[in-house]
C-alpha positions in Angstrom: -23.0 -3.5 -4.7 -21.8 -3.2 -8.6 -22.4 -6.4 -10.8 -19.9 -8.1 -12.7 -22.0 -6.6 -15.7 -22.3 -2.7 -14.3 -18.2 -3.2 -14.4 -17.6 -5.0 -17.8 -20.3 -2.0 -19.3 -18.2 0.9 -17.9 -14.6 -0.9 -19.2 -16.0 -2.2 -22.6 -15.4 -5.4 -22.1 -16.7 -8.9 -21.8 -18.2 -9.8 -18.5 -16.1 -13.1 -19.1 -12.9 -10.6 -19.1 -13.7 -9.0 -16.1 -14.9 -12.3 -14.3 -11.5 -13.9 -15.1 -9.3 -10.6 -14.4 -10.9 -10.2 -10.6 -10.2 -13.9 -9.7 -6.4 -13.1 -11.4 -6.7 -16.0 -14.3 -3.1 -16.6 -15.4 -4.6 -18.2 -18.4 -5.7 -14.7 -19.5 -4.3 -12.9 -22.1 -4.7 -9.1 -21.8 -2.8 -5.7 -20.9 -1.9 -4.6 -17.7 -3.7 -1.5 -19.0 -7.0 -3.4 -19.3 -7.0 -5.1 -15.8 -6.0 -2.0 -14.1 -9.0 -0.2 -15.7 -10.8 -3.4 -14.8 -9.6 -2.9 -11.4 -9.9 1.1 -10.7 -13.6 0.8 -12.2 -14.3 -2.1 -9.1 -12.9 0.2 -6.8 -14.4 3.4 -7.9 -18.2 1.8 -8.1 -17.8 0.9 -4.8 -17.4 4.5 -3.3 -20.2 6.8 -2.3 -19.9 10.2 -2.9 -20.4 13.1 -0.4 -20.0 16.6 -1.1 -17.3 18.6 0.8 -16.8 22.4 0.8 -14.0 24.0 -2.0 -10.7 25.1 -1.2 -8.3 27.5 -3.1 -6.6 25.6 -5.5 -3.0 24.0 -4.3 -0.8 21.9 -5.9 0.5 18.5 -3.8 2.1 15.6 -4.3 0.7 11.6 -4.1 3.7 9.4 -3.5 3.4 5.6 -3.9 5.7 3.6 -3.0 4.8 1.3 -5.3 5.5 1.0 -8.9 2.3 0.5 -11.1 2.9 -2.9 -12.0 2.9 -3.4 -8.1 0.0 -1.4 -7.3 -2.0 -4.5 -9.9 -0.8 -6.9 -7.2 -1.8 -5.3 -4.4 -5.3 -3.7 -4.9 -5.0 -2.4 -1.2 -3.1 0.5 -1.9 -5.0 1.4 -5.3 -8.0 1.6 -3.6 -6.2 4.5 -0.9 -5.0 6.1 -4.1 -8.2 6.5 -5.6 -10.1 7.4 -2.4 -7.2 10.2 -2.2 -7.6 11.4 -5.6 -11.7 11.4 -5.5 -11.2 13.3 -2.2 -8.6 16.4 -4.0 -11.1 16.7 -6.9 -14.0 17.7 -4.3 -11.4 19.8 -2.5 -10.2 21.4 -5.9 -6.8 20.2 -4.9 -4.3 19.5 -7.6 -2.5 16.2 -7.6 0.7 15.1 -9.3 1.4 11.6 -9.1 4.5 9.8 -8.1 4.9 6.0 -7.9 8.6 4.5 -7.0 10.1 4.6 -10.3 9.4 8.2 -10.7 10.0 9.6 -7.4 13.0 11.4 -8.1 10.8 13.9 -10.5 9.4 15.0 -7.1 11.7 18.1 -6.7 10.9 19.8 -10.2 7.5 20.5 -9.1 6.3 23.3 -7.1 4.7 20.9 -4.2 2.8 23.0 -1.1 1.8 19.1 0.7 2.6 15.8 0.2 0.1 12.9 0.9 2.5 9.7 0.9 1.2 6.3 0.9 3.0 2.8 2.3 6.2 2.8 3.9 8.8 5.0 3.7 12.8 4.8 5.2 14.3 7.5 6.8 15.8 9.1 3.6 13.3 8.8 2.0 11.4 11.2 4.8 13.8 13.4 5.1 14.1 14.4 1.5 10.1 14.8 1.8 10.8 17.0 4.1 13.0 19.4 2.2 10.1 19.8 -0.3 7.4 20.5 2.3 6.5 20.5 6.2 2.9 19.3 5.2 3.3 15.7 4.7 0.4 13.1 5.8 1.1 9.6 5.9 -1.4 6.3 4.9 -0.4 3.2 5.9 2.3 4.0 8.4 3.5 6.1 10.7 6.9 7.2 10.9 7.0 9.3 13.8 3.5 10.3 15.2 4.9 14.1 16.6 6.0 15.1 13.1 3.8 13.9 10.8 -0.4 13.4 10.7 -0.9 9.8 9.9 -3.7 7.5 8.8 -3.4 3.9 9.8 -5.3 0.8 10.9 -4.9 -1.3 14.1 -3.1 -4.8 12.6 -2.5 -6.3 16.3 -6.5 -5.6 16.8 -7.3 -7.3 13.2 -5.5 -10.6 14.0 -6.5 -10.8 17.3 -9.9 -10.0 16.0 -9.4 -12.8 13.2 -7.8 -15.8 15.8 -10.5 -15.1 18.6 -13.1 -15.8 15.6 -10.8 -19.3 15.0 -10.8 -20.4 18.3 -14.8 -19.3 18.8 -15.3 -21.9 15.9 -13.3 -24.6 17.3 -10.4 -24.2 15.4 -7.0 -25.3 16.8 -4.6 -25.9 13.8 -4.5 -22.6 13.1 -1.9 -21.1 10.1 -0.6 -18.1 8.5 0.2 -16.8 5.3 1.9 -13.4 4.9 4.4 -11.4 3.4 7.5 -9.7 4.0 8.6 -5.7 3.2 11.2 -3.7 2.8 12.3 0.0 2.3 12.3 0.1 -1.3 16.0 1.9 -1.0 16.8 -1.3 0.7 17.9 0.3 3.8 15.9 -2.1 6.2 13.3 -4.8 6.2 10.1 -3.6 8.1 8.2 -5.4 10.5 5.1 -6.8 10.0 2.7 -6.6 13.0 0.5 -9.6 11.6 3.0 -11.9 11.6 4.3 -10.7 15.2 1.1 -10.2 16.4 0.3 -13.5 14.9 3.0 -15.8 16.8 2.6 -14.2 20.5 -1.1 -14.5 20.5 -1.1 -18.4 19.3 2.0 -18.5 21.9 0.5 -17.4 24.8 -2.9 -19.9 24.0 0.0 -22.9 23.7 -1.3 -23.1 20.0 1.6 -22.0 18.0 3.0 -24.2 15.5 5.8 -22.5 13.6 5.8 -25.0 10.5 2.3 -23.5 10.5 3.8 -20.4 9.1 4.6 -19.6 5.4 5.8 -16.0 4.2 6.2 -14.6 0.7 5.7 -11.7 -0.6 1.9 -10.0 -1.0 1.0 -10.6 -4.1 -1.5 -13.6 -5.6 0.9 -15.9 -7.1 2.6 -15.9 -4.0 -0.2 -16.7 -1.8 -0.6 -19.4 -4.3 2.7 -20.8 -4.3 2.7 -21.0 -0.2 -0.7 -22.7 0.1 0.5 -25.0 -2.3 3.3 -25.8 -0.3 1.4 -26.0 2.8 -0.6 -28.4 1.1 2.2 -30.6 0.2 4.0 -30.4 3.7 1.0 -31.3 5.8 -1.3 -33.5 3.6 -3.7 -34.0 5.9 -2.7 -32.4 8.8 -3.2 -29.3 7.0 -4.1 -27.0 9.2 -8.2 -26.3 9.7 -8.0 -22.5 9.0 -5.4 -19.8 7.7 -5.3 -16.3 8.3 -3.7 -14.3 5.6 -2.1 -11.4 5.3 -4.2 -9.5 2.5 -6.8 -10.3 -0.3 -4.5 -10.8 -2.8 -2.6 -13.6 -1.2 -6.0 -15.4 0.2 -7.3 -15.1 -3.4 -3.8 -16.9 -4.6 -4.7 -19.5 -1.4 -8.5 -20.1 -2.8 -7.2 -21.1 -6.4 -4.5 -23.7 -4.8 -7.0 -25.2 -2.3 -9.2 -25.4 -5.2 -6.8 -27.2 -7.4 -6.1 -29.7 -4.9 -9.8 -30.5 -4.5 -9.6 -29.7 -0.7 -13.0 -27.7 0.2 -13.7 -24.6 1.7 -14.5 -23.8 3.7 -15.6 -27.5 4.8 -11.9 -28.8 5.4 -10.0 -25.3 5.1 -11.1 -21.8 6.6 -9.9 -18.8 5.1 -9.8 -15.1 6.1 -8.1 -12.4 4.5 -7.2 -8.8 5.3 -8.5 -5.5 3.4 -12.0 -6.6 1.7 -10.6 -5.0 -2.0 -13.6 -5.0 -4.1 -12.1 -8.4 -6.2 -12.9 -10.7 -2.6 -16.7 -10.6 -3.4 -16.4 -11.6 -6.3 -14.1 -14.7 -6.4 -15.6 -18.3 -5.8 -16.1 -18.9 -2.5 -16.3 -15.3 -2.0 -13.5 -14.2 0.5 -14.4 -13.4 4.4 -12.0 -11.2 5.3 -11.0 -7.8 7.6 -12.6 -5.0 5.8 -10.4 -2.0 6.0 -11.9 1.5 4.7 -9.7 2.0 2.6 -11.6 4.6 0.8 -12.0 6.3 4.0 -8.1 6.3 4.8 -7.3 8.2 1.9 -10.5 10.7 2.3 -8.9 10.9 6.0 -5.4 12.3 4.4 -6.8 14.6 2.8 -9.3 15.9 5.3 -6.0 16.3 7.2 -3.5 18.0 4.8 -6.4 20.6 4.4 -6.4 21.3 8.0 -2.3 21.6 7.8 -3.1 23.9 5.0 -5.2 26.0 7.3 -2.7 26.2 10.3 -2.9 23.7 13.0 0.6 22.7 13.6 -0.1 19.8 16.1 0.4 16.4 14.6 -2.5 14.0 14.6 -2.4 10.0 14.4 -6.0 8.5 12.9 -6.8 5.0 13.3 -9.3 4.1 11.1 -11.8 0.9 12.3 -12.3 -2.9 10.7 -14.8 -4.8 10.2 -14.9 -8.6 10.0 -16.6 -9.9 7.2 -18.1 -13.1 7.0 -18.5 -14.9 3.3 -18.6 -18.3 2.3 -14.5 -18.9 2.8 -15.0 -19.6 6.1 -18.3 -20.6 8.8 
């Protein structure tokens, strides 16, 4: 894997910086230009690269539906971006890019496919679809007989992550997640970990809902609710917490730590997505890895097939990994 040092030499900067920007040091003091460089340079030396046959050149769209400043929160959905955009060079595709608070420039470009990424409400689909009938998406999947889709299998993942628990002997068992919602505000969308999450522990007689804190995904959040859990529990804390992505169970590390409570002695922890940041922070992060990379090489593999005619819709479920470090036995 890249070194702290291979990362630091590529961004000109300290390997101090980069140390303190990967395990998100609010103490820091620098750009939101020079983390995300930090970041994207983490994510990009973690790719291989394979060769893939050329295409005409085509012009389509890569819609976020995050803003920028979100994307640095959630390093999930910059690692899909950059496996997408690594993926058109090699194709010869063209990319504009459109992240929430420019999506409305979408309709002054000449767009032939659109490749859209996270979650997306009805009206937002159906002006996507007034621009183009090619339209993959990552991350969800809207309606499996209109669209191709590239998704992961979250019941399978925290299934996966509680039978690990329980194997260890593990029965104060907690969560830590976040909540969504349309960014029009039309809905709030369902999270399959947290539902998944209550009717597995419920049907082992193991489900404790004051076990259960949810915020938003980002780090400061998944510090603000281990913190809490720490305070409401004391020392029934629960023995292990599965959390809803990296960036939250990187948040959880730095409470647990500033409470002096040990992990993964007193408190396992296991995260979802395996970002590049989660080998890097102390104790490195077991978590789900989710290839990512993959997902958005998958979107593109199948807009170029839309491109060259097939008409019936595909559904791709990529596969996880658990990943065992030293946040949990």
């Amino acid at each position: 894997m890249a070194t702290i040092k291979d990362i630091a030499n590529k961004a000109g900067v300290s390997i101090a910086t980069v140390s303190r920007v990967l395990n998100y040091d609010l103490t820091l003091s620098v750009s939101d230009e020079t983390k995300k460089k930090i970041f994207e340079i983490a994510e990009e030396l973690s790719y291989e690269k394979r060769s893939m046959r050329k295409i005409a050149t085509t012009k389509i769209a890569l819609i976020h539906w995050y803003t920028e400043k979100e994307e640095l929160g959630d390093l999930y959905y910059m690692s899909i971006r950059l496996g997408i955009e690594k993926c058109c060079k090699q194709h010869n595709l063209g990319i504009v890019k459109f992240f929430e608070n420019n999506i409305e420039e979408l309709t002054k470009e000449n767009i032939q496919g659109i490749i859209a990424i996270g979650k997306f409400s009805e009206k937002e689909i159906s002006c996507f679809k007034g621009i183009t009938k090619n339209i993959i998406f990552v991350d969800s999947s809207p309606d499996e007989d209109m669209f191709d889709s590239v998704v992961v299998n979250f019941e399978k993942i925290t299934k996966r992550v509680i039978d690990y628990f329980l194997k260890k002997g593990h029965q104060k068992i907690g969560y830590i997640g976040g909540k969504e919602t349309f960014k029009d505000k039309t809905s709030d969308i369902k999270d399959i970990r947290e539902v998944t999450f209550k009717s597995y522990l419920n049907e082992k007689g193991l489900l404790k809902d004051n076990y259960i804190y949810i915020g938003s995904f980002t780090v400061n959040d998944g510090y603000a609710l281990m913190k809490k859990a720490i305070e409401e529990h004391g020392q029934q804390l629960p023995t292990a917490f599965f959390v809803g992505n990296d960036s939250m169970a990187i948040g959880c590390l730095r409470a647990l730590g500033e409470a002096q409570i040990s992990v993964p002695e007193r408190v396992n922890i296991i995260g979802v997505d395996d970002i590049s940041v989660s080998q890097y922070v102390f104790p490195s992060l077991s978590t789900i890895k989710v290839y990512t990379e993959l997902m958005g090489e998958t979107a593109v593999d199948l807009l170029v097939e839309r491109f060259g005619g097939r008409n019936v819709s595909k559904k791709v479920i990529v596969s996880t990994e658990l990943k065992i470090r030293q946040s949990s036995f």
